[in-house]
N, C-alpha and C positions, 0 to 999 in steps of 0.2 A: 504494500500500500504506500503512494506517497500524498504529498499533500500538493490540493489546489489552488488557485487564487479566484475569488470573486470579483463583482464589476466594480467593488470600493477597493480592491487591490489588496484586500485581506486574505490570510490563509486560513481555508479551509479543511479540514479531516476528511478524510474518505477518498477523495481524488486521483484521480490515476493520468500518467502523463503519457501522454501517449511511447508504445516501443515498449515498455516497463513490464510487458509481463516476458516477451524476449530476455531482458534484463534478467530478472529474477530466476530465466531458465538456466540463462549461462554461468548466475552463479554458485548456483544446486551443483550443476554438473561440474564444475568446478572444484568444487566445496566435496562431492562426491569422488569425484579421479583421484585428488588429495590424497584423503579420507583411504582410499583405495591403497594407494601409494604407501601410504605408511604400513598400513595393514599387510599389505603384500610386502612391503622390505621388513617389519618386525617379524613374520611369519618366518621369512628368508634369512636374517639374523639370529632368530633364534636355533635352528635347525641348521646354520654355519655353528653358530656354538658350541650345539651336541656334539657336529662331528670333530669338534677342535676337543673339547671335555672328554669323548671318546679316542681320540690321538693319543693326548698327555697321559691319562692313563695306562691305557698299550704302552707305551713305551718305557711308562715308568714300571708298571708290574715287569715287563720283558726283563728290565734290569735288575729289579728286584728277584727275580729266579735263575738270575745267572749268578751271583755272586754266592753260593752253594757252588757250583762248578768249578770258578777262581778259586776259592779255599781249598777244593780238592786239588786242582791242579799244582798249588803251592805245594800244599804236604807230599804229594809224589814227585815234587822234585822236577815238575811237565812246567817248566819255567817256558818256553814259544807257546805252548797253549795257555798257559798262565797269560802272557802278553796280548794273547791273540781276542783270548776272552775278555779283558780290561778294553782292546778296544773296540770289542763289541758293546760291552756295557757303554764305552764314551760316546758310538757312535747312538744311541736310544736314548742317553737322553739328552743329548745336543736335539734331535728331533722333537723332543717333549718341550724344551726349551723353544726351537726356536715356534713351537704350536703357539704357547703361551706367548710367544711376544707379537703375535701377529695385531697388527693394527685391531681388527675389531672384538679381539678381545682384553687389550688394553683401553679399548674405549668402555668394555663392559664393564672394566675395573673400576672407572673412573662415576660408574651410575652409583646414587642412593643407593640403599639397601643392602641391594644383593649381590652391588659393586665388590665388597670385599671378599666375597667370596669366592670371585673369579680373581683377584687381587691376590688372596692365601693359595691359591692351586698356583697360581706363578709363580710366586714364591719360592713353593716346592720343588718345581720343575726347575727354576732357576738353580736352588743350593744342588738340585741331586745333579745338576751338571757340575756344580764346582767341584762337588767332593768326586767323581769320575776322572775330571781332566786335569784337574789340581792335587789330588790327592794318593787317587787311585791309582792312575799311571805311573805316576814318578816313583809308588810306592811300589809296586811291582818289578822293576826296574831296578831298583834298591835292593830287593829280595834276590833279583836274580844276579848283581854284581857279587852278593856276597860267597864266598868261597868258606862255604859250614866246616871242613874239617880242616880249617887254621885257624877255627875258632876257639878249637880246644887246646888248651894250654901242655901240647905235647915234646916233644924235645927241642922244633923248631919253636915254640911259644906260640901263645895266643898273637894273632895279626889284628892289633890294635890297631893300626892304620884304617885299618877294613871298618873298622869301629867308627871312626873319627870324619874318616868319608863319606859315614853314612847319615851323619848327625843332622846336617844342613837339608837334606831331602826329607828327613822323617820330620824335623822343624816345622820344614815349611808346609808338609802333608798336616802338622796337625791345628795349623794357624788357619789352612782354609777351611779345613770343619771345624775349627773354631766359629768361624767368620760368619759361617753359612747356620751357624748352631743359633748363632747368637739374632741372624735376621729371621729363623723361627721361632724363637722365644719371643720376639719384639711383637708378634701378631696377638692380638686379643682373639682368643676363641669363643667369647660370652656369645657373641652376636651369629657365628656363622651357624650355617646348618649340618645337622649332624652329619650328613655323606662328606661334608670339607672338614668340617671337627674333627673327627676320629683316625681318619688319616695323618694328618695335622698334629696329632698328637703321638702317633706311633712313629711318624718321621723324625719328630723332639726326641724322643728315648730311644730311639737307634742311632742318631748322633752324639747324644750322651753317652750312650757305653762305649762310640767310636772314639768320642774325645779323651776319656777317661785313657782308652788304651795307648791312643798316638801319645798322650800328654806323658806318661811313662813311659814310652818307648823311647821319644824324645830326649828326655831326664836323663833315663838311661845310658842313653848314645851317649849324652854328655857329658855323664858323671864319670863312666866307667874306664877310661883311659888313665883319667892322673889315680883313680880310687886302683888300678891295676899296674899300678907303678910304670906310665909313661913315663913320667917328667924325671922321678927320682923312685927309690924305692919306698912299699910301704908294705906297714907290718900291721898286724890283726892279731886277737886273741881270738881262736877260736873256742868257742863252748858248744857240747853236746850235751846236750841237756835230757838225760834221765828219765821217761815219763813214767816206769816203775814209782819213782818217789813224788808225787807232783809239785809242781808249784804253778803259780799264776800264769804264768809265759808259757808253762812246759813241764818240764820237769827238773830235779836239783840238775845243777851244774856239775856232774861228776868229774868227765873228762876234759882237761884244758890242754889247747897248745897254742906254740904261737908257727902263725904261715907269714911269709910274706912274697909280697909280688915284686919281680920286678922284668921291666921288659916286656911284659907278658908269661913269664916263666912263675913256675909256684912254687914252692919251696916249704917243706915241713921244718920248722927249729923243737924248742924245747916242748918238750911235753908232761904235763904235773898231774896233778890231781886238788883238788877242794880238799881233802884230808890234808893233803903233804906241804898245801900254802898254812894251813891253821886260823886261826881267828888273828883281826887285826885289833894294835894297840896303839895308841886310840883307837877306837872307832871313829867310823865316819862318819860325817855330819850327814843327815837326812831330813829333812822337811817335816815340818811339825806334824803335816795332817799325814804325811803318810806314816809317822813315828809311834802316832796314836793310836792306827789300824795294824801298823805289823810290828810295832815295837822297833828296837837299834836291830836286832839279828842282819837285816839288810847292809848294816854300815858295819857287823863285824864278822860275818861268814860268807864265805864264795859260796857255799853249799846252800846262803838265804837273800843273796841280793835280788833273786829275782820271787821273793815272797809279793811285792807286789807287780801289780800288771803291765807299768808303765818302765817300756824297756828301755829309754833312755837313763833314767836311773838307773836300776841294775843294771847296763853296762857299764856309767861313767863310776857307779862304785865298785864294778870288777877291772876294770883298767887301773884304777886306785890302786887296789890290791895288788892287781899282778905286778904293777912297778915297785911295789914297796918290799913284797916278796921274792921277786926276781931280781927287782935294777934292772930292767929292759921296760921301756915305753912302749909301747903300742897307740899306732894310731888310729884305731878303729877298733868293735867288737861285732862277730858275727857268731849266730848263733843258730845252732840245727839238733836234731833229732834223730834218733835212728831210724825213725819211719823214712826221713829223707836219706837217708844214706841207703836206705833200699830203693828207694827212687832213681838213685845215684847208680845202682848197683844195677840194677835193669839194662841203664846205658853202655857200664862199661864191661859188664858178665862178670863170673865169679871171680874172686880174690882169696889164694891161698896164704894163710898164716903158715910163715919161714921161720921167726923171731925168736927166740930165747926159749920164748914161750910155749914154742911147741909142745913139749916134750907135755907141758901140764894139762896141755888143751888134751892130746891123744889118753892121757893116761884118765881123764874127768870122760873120756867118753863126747867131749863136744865138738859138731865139726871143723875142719879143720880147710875145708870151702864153705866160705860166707858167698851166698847170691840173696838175691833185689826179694826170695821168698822167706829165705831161714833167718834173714839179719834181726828182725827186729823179736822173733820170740828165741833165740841166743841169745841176745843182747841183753832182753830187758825181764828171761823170764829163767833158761836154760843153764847159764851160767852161773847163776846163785845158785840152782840147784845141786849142781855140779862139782862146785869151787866154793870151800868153805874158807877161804883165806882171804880176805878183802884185798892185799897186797896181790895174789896171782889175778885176782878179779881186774883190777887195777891195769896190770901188765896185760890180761884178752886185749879191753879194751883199747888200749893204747897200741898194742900189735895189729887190733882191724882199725884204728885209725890210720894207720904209717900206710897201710896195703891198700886203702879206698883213694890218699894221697898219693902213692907212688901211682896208681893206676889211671891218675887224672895228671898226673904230672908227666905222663908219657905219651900221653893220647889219645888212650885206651879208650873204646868206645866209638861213641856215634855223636854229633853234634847236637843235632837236633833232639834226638831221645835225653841229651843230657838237659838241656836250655828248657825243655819238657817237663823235665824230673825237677829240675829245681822251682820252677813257676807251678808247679802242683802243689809244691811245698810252701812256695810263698802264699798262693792263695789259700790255704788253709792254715797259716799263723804259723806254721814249724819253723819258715825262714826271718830271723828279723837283722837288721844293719844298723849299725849306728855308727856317724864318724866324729871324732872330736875335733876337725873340719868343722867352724859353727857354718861356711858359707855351703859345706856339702849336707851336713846334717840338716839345714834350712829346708835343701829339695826333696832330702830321705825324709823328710817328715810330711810332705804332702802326702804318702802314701802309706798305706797299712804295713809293708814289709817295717815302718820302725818302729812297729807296737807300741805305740803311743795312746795313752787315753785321756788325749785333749789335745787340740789344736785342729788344722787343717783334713787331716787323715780320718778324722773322729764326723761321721754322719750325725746329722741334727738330731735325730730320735733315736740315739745308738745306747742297745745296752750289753751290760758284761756280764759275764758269767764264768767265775774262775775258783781254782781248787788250790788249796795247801795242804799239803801232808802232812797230819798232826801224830801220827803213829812212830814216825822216824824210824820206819822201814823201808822194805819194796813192794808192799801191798795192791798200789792202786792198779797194780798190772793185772788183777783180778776185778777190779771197780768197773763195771757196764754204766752206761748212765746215755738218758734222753733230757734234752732240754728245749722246750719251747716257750714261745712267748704269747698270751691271751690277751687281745685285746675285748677290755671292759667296755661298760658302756661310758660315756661321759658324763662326767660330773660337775655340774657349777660352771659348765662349760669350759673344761678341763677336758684332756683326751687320762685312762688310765688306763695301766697296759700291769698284767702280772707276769714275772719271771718264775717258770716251773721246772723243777729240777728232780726227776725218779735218778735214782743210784741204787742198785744193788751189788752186795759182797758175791761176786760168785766162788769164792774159795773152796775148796772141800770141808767139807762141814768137820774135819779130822785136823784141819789147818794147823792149828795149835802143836799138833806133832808129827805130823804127814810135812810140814814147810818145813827149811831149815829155819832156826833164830836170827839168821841176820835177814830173811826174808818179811818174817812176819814181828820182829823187833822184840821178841823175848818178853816180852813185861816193861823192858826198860825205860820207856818213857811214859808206865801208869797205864799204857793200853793194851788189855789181855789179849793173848799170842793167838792169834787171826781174825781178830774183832780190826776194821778199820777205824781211824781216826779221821776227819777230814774239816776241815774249815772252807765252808762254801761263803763266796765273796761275790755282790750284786752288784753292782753298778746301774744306775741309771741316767737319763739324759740329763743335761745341763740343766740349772735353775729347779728341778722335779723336785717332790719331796719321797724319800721310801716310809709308807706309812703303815705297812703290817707285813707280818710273817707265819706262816701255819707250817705245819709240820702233819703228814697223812690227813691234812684238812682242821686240825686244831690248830687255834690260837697259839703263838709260843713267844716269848720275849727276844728278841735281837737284838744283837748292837750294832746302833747308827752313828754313822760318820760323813765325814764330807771330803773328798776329794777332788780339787780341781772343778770347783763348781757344781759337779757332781755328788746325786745323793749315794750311799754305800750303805746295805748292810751284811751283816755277817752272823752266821750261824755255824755253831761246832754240832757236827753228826757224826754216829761212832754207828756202826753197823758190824752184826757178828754175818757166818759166815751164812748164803743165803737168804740174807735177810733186806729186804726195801723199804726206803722210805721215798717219799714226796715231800721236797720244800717248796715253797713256793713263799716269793716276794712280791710284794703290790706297791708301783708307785705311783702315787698322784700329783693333781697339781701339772702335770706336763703342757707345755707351751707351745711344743713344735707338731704339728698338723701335718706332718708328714708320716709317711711307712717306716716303723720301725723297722730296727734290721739289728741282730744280734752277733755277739764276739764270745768264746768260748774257748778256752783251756785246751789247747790240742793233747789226743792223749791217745792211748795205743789204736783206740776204734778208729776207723776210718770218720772223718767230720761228718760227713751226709749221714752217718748212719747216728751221729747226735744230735744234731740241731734237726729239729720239726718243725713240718710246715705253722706258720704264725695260725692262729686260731682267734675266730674271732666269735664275740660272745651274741648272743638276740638281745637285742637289746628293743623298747618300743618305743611308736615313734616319737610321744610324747616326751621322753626321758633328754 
């Protein structure tokens, strides 16, 4: 409708000018073709989308089921199909990449809403090309430069060069999944939807546990030339630590010696014993809070520095020791297990005992080839049996020490089965390092190999769970034990988590005169001859409070402490033979809203067969 004018030149309503209804057709149709227009290019952008969201995906799954093929071809040694497959993966997802950078789906990124969700898929596709071209490659590459059997410290020495050339590649392999770690973390997932969520989020935790490995691998690379005496030579205490007698870390410190590197070369020196060093006079100075929980024992026996859990202590007051009772310094302490020295033992095959010793090992009946199967119930169970003399005991052990080093010091064995055998050990707490280097001890402390219970190493919701031999025998090599963690429901808006701990004695119920005395410790320290002793020690996360203890489900009194910000408590359990109980520890209060994860006493069981899956409580919704 427009308007007309009358014969006073006024306007009119209703009027039509002439042409106007032409007008008004051409601009329907118009207004319609548009209309059209849009409709037909949104229909055709959306359905370009799909097949671009279908693209990136293919190609990223494609790559995500190759890297299972890479791993294998690594472990076998298929170094050109290792290569070949890296760059197949780099070639899938440069294509997922360059899907996602295509103009109209950077413009989809750029829309409201549902902008960021085609914004986080690029994302993705962007980092998994960086971690392929940046990481992956160069990293494979590295792998295949390296030449595995100069890696063992045999007559020509470990090829620390091999080391040191390979520092700068694994570097920079773990700075771009850094890189790429840190622009998925940057994305808020509140908003997207769950098909970009979910992925989005399993991408974050597979970069994370890649980071975690490159950032050590890295460290590694870096540490381990001058820590293996590039520059100059360096010396170590080693300690094999006992699990027959437990302590915190492991077990006592029986056997001592000192190695050191130089070159790449190893070298066995003096070798003692925790008896034949004695108690220190003075003792050494220890920190109030730990003074309180283990008493001075730590600052005056080798046999008790590592009563508590935190291994840089117990080392730097066994390095104390060893210089005050030797006069030789040491610059570092390393500490292992006999589990690992069957780990060890796998690598390099049997080791016969030659030594002095011989004659008493044939005459006790004990074998006379240690392998990766019989080392550790000779060791820690066979030999007391056997051998009533703590002195010939003394000389075994120090005879299968010299024969595990002489056979690593020649090159016996296999590269990888060894580098294998020792990262078995480190992930389950047998292997720990400490250097009194404060600028190398800095980086050994980012990681668990320093048995640290605080700092960097230490997860926000981390709890412990550790054992002292209060029997002052070899008992606990009979001690089974499961531990898990319960998450409670929450309280006061508090997360509370309990530590559970079953131990049973499985001795022979004749223990008492079936074991020899110095297994099951005679009476001598008050605890009847095969009844165990034990001092169970909790830890919980930082700021927590430990607020009860039960004992088969009753109430029972503990004692609480504090540690390194951390709550502690402690319970003595005596168990005769065949007999279990259940402790269990509860702490509240906790602050950190993340997945606990638990630390545990390594001890003759294999770990996996101790620590249970976390368990979590019904809780309702109202609570």
């Amino acid at each position: 409708m427009t308007d007309s004018v009358d014969d006073s030149g006024r306007k009119k309503r209703g009027g039509a000018t002439p042409g106007a209804p032409l007008q008004t057709r051409r601009r329907r149709i118009v207004g319609l073709t548009v209309a059209g227009i849009v409709v037909c290019t949104g229909v055709v952008c959306a359905a370009s989308l799909g097949v671009t969201a279908a693209k990136i995906r293919s190609e990223l799954e494609i790559s995500a089921g190759l890297v299972p093929t890479l791993k294998s071809n690594l472990e076998t040694d298929k170094f050109a199909e290792a290569a070949a497959t890296a760059e197949t993966i780099s070639v899938h997802t440069a294509a997922a990449k360059e899907a996602a950078d295509s103009p109209l789906w950077v413009l989809a990124s750029s829309m409201p809403g549902l902008g960021k969700n085609f914004g986080a898929v690029a994302e993705v596709a962007r980092s998994g090309d960086d971690v392929a071209r940046l990481a992956l490659l160069p990293l494979v590459k590295v792998f295949d430069d390296l030449d595995w059997a100069s890696l063992l410290p045999g007559e020509s020495a470990t090829n620390l060069s091999q080391i040191k050339a390979a520092a700068p590649g694994v570097s920079s392999a773990a700075q771009a999944v850094r890189l790429s770690s840190e622009r998925l973390n940057a994305i808020d997932t509140s908003s997207l939807l769950p098909q970009v969520a979910q992925p989005l989020s399993q991408a974050r935790d597979q970069l994370g546990e890649v980071i975690d490995a490159l950032n050590a691998a890295a460290d590694a690379a870096g540490l381990a030339p001058s820590m293996l005496g590039a520059e100059s030579p360096r010396s170590y205490l080693l300690m094999i630590q006992n699990n027959a007698e437990s302590r915190a870390s492991g077990g006592i410190p029986g056997a001592l010696a000192e190695i050191t590197f130089e070159n790449g070369h190893i070298n066995l020196g003096r070798q003692s014993t925790a008896t034949d060093l004695g108690p220190m006079s003075p003792t050494l100075n220890l920190d109030e809070q730990q003074q309180q929980i283990y008493t001075t024992r730590p600052g005056k026996y080798m046999q008790d520095v590592n009563l508590t859990p935190d291994f840089p202590t117990a080392a730097s007051a066994a390095q104390a020791m060893w210089e005050k009772k030797t006069g030789q310094r040491v610059e570092g302490v390393i500490s292992i297990d006999p589990v690992v020295l069957g780990y060890i033992l796998q690598a390099t095959g049997p080791v016969s005992i030659t030594g002095p010793e011989l004659a008493a090992v044939k005459a006790a009946g004990l074998p006379t080839e240690l392998t990766g199967t019989n080392v550790v119930q000779t060791l820690l169970s066979d030999v007391y049996a056997k051998i009533q003399q703590p002195k010939l005991q003394d000389a075994y052990f120090a005879g299968v020490a010299k024969e595990v080093f002489s056979a690593l010091s020649t090159g016996k064995g296999e590269a990888k089965g060894l580098i294998s055998g020792i990262t078995r050990g480190t992930e389950e707490g047998r292997v720990l390092v400490w250097s009194a280097d404060n600028s190398e001890q800095s980086i050994i402390s980012r990681y668990p190999v320093s048995g640290s219970i605080s700092g960097p190493s230490v997860a926000p919701a981390q709890f412990g769970l550790y054992f002292n031999d209060g029997t002052g025998a070899k008992m606990d090599y009979y001690v089974k034990r499961t531990v898990q963690l319960v998450k409670e429901c929450p309280k006061n808006g508090y997360e509370q988590t309990t530590v559970r701990v079953t131990s049973t004695n499985t001795a022979p119920t004749d223990a008492a005169t079936s074991l020899p005395a110095y297994v099951t410790g005679g009476g001598n320290f008050g605890v009847a001859p095969g009844k165990v002793l034990t001092n169970i020690v909790a830890y919980g996360p930082a700021q927590a409070n430990v607020e009860s203890a039960t004992v088969n489900g009753e109430k029972t009194p503990f004692a609480p402490y504090l540690h390194a910000d951390r709550p502690v408590g402690v319970i003595a359990q005596q168990l005769a033979p065949s007999e279990s109980q259940t402790v269990e520890f509860t702490f509240g209060k906790i602050v950190q809203h993340t997945e606990p994860n638990l630390v545990v006493t390594p001890t003759v069981q294999s770990v996996k067969d101790v620590i249970l899956p976390t368990k979590n409580a019904s809780c309702d919704q109202g609570q």
